[in-house]
GUBALUM-933294 format. One record per atom (N, C-alpha, C): x, y, z; residue in one letter. Coordinates in steps of 0.05 Angstrom, whole numbers, padded with zeros to 5 digits, always signed. Layout:
N
XYZA...
This chain:
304
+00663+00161-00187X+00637+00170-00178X+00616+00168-00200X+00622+00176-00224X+00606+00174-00252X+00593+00149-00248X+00616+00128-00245X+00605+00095-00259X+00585+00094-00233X+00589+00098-00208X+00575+00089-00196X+00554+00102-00191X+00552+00129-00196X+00528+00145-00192X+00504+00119-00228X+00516+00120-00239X+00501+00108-00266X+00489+00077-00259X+00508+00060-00235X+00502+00036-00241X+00479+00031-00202X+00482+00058-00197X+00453+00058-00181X+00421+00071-00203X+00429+00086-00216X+00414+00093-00232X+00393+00067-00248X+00417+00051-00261X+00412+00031-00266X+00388+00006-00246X+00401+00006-00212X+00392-00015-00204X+00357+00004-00188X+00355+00026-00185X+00337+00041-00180X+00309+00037-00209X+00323+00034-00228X+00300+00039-00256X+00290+00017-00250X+00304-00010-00245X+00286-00041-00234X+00261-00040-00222X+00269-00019-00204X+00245-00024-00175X+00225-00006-00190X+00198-00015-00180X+00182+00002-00188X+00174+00016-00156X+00172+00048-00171X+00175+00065-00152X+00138+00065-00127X+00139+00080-00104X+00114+00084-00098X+00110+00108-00095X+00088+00117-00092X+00085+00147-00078X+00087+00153-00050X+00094+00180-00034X+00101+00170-00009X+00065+00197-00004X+00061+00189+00023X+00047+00202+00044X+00066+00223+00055X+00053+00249+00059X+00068+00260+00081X+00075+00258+00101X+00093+00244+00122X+00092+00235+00140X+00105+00256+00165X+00093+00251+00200X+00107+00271+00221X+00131+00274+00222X+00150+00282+00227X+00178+00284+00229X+00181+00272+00259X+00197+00250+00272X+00197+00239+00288X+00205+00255+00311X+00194+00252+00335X+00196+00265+00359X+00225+00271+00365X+00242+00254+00355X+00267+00266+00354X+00289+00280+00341X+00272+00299+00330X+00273+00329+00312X+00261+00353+00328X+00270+00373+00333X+00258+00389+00350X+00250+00411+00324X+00231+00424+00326X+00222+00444+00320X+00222+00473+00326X+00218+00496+00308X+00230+00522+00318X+00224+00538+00308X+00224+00571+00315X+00219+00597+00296X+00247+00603+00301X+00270+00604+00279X+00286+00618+00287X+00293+00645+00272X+00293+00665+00293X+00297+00694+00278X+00328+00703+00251X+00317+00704+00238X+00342+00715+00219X+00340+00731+00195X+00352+00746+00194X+00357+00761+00170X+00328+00794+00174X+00307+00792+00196X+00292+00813+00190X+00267+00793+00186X+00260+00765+00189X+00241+00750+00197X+00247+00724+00211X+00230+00708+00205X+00236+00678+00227X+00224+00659+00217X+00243+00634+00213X+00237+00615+00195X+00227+00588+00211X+00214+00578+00205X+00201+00543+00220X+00229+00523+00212X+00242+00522+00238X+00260+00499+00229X+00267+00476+00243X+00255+00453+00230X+00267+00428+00240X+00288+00419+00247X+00302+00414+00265X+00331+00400+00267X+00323+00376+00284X+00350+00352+00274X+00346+00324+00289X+00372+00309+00279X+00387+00289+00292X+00409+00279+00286X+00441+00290+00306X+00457+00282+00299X+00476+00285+00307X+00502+00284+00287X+00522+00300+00283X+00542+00292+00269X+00546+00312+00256X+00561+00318+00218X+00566+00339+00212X+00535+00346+00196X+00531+00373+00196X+00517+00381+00185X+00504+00372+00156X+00475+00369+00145X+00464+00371+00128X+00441+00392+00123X+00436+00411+00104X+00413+00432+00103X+00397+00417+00081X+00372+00419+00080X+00347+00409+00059X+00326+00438+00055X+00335+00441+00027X+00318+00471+00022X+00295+00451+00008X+00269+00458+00008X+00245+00454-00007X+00239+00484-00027X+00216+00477-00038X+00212+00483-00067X+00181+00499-00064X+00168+00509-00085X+00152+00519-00087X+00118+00496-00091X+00099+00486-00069X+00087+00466-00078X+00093+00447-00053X+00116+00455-00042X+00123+00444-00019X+00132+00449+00000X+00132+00437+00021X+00149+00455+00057X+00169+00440+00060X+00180+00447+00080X+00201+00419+00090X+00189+00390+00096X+00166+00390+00095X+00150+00368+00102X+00159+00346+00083X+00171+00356+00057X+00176+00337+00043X+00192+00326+00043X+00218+00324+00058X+00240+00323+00063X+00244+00292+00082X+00213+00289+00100X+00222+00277+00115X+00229+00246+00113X+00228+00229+00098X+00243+00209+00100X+00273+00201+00094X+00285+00228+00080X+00313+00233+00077X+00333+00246+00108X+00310+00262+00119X+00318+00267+00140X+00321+00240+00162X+00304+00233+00166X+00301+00207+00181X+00325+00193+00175X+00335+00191+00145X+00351+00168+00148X+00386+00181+00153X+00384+00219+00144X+00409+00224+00147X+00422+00227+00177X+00397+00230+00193X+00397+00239+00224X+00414+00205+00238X+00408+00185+00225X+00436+00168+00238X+00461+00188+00251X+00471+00194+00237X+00497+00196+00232X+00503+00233+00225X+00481+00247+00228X+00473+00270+00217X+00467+00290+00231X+00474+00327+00237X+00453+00342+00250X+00439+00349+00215X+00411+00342+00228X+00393+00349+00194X+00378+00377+00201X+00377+00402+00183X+00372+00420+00184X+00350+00426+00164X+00315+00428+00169X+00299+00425+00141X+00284+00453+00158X+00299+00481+00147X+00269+00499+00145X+00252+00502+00137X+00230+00515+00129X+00216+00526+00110X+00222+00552+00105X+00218+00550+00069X+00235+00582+00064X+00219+00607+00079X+00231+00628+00074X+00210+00656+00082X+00186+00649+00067X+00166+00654+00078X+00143+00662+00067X+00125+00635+00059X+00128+00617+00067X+00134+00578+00054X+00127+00571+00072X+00102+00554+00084X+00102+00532+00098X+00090+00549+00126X+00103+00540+00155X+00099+00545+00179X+00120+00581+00188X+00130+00581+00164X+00151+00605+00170X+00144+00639+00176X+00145+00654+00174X+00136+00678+00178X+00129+00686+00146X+00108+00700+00146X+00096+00723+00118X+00110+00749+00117X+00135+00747+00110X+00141+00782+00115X+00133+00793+00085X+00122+00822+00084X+00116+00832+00061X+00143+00826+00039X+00176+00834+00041X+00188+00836+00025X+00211+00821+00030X+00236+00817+00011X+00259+00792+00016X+00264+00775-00002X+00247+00771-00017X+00243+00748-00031X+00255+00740-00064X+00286+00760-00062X+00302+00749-00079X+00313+00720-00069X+00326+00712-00090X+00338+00685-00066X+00365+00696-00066X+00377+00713-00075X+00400+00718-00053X+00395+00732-00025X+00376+00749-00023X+00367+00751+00014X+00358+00728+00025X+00348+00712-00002X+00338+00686+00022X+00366+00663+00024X+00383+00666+00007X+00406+00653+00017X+00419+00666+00043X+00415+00698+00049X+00420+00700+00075X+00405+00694+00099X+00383+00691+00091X+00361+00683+00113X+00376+00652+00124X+00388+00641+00103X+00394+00605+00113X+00422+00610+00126X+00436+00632+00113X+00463+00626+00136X+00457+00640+00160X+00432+00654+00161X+00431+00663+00197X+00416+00638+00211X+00412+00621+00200X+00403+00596+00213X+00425+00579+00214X+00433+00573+00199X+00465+00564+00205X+00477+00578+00230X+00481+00606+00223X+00490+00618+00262X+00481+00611+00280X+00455+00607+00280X+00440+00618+00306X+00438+00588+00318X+00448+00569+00293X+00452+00532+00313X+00474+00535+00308X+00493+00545+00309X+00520+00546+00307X+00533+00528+00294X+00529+00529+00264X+00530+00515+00246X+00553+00526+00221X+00578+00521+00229X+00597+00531+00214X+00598+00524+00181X+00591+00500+00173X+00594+00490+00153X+00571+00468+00146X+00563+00460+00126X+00544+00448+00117X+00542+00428+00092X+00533+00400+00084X+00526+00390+00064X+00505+00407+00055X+00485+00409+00031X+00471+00427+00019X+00450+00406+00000X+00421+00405+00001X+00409+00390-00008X+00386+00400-00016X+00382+00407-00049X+00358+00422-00055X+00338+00421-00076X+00314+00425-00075X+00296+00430-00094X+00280+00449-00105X+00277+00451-00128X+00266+00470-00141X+00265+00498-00136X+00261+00512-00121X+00264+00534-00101X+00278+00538-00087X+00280+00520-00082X+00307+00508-00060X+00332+00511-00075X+00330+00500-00101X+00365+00501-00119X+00370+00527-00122X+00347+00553-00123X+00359+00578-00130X+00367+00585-00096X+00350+00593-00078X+00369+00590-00054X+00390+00584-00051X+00392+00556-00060X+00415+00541-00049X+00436+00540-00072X+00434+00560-00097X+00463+00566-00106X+00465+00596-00089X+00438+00617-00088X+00450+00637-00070X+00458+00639-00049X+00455+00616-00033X+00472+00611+00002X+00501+00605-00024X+00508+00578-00033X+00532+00572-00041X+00551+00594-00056X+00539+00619-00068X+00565+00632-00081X+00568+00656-00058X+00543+00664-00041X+00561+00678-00024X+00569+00671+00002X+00571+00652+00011X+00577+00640+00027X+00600+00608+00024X+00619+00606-00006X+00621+00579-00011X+00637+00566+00011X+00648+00579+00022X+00662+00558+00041X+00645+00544+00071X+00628+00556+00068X+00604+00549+00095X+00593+00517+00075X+00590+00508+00046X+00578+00491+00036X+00593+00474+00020X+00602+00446+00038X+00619+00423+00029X+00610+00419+00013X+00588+00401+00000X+00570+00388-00020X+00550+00406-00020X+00541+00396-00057X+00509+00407-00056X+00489+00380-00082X+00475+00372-00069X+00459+00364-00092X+00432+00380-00096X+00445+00379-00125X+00411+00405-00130X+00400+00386-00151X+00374+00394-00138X+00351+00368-00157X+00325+00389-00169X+00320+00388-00190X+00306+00392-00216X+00290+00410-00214X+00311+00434-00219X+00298+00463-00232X+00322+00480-00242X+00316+00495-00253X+00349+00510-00262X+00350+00540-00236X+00367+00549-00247X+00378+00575-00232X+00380+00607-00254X+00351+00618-00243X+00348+00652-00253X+00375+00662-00266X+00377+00664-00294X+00396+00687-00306X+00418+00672-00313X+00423+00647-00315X+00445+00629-00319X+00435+00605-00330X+00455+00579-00348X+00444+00561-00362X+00431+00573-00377X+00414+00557-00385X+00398+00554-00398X+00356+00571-00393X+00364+00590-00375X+00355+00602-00366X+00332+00625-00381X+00339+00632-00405X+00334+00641-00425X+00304+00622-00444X+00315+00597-00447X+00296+00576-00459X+00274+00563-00433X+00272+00572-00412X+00255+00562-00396X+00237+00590-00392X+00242+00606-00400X+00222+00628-00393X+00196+00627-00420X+00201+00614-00447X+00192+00616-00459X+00174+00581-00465X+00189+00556-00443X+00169+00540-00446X+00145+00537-00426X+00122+00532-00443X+00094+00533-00442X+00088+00526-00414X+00102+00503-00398X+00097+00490-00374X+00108+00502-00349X+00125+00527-00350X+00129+00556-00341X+00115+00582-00335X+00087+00582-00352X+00077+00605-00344X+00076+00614-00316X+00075+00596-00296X+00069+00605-00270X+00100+00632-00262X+00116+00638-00276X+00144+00647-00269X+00130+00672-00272X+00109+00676-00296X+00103+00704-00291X+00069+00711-00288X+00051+00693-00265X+00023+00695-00263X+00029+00707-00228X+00025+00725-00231X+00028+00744-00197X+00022+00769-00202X+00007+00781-00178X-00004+00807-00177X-00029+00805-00168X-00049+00825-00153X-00072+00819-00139X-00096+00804-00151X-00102+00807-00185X-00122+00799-00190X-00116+00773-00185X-00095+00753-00192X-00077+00732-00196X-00075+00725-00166X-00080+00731-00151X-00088+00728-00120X-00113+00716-00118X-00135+00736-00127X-00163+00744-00127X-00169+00713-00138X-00154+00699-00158X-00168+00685-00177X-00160+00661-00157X-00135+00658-00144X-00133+00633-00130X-00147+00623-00104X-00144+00651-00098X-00160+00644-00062X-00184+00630-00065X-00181+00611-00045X-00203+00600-00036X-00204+00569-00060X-00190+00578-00087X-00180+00550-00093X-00151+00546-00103X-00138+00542-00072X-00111+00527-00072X-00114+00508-00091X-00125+00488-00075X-00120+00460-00089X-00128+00469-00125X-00141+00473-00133X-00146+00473-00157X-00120+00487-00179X-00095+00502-00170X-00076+00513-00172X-00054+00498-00161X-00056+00480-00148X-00036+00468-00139X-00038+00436-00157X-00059+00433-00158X-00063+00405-00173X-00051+00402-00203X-00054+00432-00214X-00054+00440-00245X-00011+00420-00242X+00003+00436-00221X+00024+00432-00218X+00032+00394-00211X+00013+00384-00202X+00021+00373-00190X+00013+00341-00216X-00007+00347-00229X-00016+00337-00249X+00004+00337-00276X+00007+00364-00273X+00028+00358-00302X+00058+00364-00303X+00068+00364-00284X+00094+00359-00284X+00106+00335-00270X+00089+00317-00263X+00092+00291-00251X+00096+00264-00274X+00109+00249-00271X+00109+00229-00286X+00078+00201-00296X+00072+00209-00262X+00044+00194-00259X+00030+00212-00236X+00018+00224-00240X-00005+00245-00217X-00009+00220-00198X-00019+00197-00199X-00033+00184-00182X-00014+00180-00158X+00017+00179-00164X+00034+00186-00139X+00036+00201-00123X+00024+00226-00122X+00018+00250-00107X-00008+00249-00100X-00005+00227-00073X-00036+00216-00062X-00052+00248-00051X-00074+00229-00046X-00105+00260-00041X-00092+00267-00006X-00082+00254+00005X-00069+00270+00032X-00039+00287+00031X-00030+00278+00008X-00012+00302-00002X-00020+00324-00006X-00038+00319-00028X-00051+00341-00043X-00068+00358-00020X-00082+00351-00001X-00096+00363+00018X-00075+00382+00043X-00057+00366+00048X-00029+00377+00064X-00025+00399+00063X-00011+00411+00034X+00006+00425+00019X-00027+00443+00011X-00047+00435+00001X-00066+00456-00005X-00071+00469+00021X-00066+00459+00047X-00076+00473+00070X-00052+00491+00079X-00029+00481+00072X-00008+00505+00081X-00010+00540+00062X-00017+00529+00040X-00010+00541+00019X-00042+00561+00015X-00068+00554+00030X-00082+00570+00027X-00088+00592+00067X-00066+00578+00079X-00058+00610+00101X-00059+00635+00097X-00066+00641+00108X-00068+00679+00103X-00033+00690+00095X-00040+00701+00070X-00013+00711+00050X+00009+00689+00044X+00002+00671+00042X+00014+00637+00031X+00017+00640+00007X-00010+00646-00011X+00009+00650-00036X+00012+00673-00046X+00008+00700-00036X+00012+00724-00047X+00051+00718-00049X+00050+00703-00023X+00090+00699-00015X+00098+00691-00041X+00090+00658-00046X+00095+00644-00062X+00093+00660-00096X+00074+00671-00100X+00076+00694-00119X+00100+00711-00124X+00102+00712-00098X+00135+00739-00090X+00153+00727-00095X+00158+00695-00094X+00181+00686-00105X+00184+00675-00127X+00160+00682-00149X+00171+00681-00177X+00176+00712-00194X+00151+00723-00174X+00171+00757-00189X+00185+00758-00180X+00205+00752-00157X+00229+00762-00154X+00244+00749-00175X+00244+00737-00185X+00258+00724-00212X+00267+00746-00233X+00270+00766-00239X+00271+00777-00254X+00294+00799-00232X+00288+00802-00214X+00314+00810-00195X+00334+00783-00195X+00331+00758-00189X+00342+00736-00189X+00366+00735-00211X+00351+00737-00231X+00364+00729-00258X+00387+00751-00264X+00392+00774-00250X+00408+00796-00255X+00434+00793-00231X+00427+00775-00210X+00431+00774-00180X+00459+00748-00198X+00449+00727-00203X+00460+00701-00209X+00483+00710-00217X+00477+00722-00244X+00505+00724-00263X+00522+00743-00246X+00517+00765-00229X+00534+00784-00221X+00551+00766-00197X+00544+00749-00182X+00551+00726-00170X+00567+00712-00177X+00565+00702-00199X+00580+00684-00218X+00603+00697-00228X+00598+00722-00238X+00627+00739-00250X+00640+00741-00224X+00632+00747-00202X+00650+00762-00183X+00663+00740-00163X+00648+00714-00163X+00666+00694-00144X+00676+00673-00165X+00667+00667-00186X+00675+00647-00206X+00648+00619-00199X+00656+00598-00207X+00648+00577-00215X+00644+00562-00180X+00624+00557-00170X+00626+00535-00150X+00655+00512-00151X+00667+00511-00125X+00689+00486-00130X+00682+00463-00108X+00661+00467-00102X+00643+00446-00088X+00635+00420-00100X+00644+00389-00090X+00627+00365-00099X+00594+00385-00111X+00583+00375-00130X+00561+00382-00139X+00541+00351-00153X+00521+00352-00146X+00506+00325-00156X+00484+00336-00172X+00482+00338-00199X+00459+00345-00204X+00448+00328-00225X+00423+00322-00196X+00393+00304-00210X+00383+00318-00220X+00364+00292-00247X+00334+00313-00257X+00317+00284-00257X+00291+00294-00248X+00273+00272-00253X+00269+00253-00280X+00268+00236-00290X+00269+00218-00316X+00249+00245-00326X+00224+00238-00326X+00205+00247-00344X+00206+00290-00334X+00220+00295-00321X+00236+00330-00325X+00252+00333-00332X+00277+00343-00322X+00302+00357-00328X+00321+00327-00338X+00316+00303-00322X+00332+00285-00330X+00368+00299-00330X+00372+00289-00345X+00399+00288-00356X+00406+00314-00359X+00392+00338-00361X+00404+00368-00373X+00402+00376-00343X+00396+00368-00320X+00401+00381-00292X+00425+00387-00293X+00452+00367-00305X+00486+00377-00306X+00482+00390-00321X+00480+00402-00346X+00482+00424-00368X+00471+00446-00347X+00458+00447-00330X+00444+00473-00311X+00464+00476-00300X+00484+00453-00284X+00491+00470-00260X+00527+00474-00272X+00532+00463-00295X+00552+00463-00303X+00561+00496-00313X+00531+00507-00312X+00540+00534-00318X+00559+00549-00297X+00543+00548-00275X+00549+00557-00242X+00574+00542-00221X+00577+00508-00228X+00602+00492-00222X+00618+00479-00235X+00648+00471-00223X+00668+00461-00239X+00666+00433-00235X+00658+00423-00210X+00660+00398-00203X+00623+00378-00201X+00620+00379-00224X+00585+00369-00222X+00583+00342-00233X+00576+00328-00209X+00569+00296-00231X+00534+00303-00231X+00526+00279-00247X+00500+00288-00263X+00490+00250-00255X+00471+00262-00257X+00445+00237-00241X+00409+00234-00250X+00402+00213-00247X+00374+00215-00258X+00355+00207-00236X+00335+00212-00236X+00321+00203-00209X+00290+00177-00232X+00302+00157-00231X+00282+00139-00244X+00253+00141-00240X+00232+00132-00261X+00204+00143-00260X+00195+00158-00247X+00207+00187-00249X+00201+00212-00233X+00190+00232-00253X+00174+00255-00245X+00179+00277-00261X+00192+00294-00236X+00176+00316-00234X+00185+00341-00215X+00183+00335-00190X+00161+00318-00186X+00163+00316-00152X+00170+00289-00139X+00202+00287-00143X+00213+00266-00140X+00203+00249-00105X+00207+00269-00082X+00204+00262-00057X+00169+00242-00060X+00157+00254-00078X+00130+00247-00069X+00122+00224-00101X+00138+00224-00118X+00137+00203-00131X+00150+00179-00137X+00182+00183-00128X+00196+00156-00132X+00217+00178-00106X+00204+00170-00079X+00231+00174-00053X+00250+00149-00048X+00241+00131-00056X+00264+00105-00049X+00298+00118-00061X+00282+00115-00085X+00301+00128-00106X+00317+00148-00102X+00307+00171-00086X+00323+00198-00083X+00336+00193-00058X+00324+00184-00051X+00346+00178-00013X+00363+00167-00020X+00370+00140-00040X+00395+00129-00042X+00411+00142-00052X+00398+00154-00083X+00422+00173-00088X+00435+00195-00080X+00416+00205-00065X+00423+00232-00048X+00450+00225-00018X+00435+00202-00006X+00456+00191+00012X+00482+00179+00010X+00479+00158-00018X+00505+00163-00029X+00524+00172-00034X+00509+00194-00048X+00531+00222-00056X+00537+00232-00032X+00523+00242-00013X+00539+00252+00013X+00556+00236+00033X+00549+00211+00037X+00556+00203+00049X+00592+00177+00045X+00598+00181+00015X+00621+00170+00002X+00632+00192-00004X
């Protein structure tokens, strides 16, 4: 799996990447509020076959998901919510550790009667989606987690203190006060410098995601899920001591110009079985700067 995860790596760095548009999720995905956990999440499903889940990230909805969905729904039931508080989903005032919100995803798993699952995540999504995977691991065959680390574990310690992090601890009302009314100007800061090339994150992206994200209590939420980080980070390790090490396939990407290559050093803390992957001329927002790229490798891995 190594050689071959490396010698797509390889034929992906060739191509030069594009930026994608946000595009509709095709009529044959149904849409949904489904109730769980004490709120109700917007969830896409479409496909047929064994299960796949697609968690999104902070900056983004499931919206970003969709050309991976499209292509896993061949052969696939594809499952893309939006987290609590994220996107089209419900604003509940509180929840917003990601181990409640890993329970929020296995009552969506119930409620489509969804015993077991591939696991596919980003940024926000990877802390979710190690807290669905350690308390729930046998519900989650595979997981590829793509480029952010996980609260209170790894290397977790050295990311609180670099510079391109402050947002982990800018929350609270004035820090509200200061964004409203300019999303975009807060979302761009993100989108500008953790990207490999900004110009990939076209002005109808940027308009998309500024319109979800400036809804009434959109980002007070999104706020809620970086202070919960500090509950997070206490949550992880007690997780970790008490079930052990993930024994799940594990794929972990990092964008060339982000995490790159130390995405395995992240998840190697948390799994035993992790191959390690790069997502070519990417930074952080791989879906929206090099997607050719992440669908192959992502489909790959699940699908061999």
């Amino acid at each position: 799996m190594e050689r071959l995860i490396l010698a797509l790596i390889v034929m992906l760095a060739a191509a030069s990447p594009a930026g994608a548009r946000v595009l509709p999720y095709p009529k044959s995905f149904a849409a949904t509020m489904i109730a769980t956990n004490g709120t109700q999440l917007y969830v896409r499903v479409g496909g047929h076959g064994p299960a796949v889940l697609l968690l999104h990230g902070f900056g983004d909805s499931g919206d970003m998901w969709q050309p991976l969905a499209v292509k896993l729904a061949v052969d696939h039931t594809v499952i893309v919510p939006d987290l609590r508080g994220m996107g089209l989903s419900a604003h509940p005032d509180t929840g917003y550790t990601k181990k409640n919100e890993g329970v929020d995803i296995a009552g969506v798993m119930d409620a489509l009667h969804v015993e077991k699952a591939q696991l596919v995540t980003h940024d926000i999504g990877n802390m979710v989606g190690y807290a669905l995977a350690a308390q729930y691991p046998a519900r989650i065959t595979k997981w590829v987690v793509i480029d952010a680390p996980i609260p209170g574990v790894g290397n977790w310690a050295a990311q609180l203190s670099n510079p391109k992090t402050w947002h982990f601890n800018f929350y609270g009302p004035d820090e509200e006060r200061l964004v409203a009314g300019r999303e975009r100007i807060y979302l761009d800061r993100f989108y500008n410098e953790l990207s490999d090339d900004p110009h990939r994150i076209d002005e109808q992206t940027r308009q998309h995601y500024t319109a979800l994200y400036a809804r009434p209590h959109a980002i007070h939420d999104a706020f809620e899920q970086f202070k919960a980080f500090l509950i997070d980070a206490k949550d992880n390790p007690a997780l970790l001591a008490k079930g052990g090490k993930l024994a799940m396939p594990v794929l972990a990407l990092g964008g060339e110009k982000s995490y790159g290559v130390h995405m395995k050093d992240e998840l190697d803390a948390v799994a035993s079985n992790v191959t390690g992957g790069v997502i070519p001329k990417s930074g952080h927002w791989i879906m929206e700067e090099n997607p050719d790229a992440t669908v192959t490798l992502v489909m790959d891995f699940l699908t061999k």
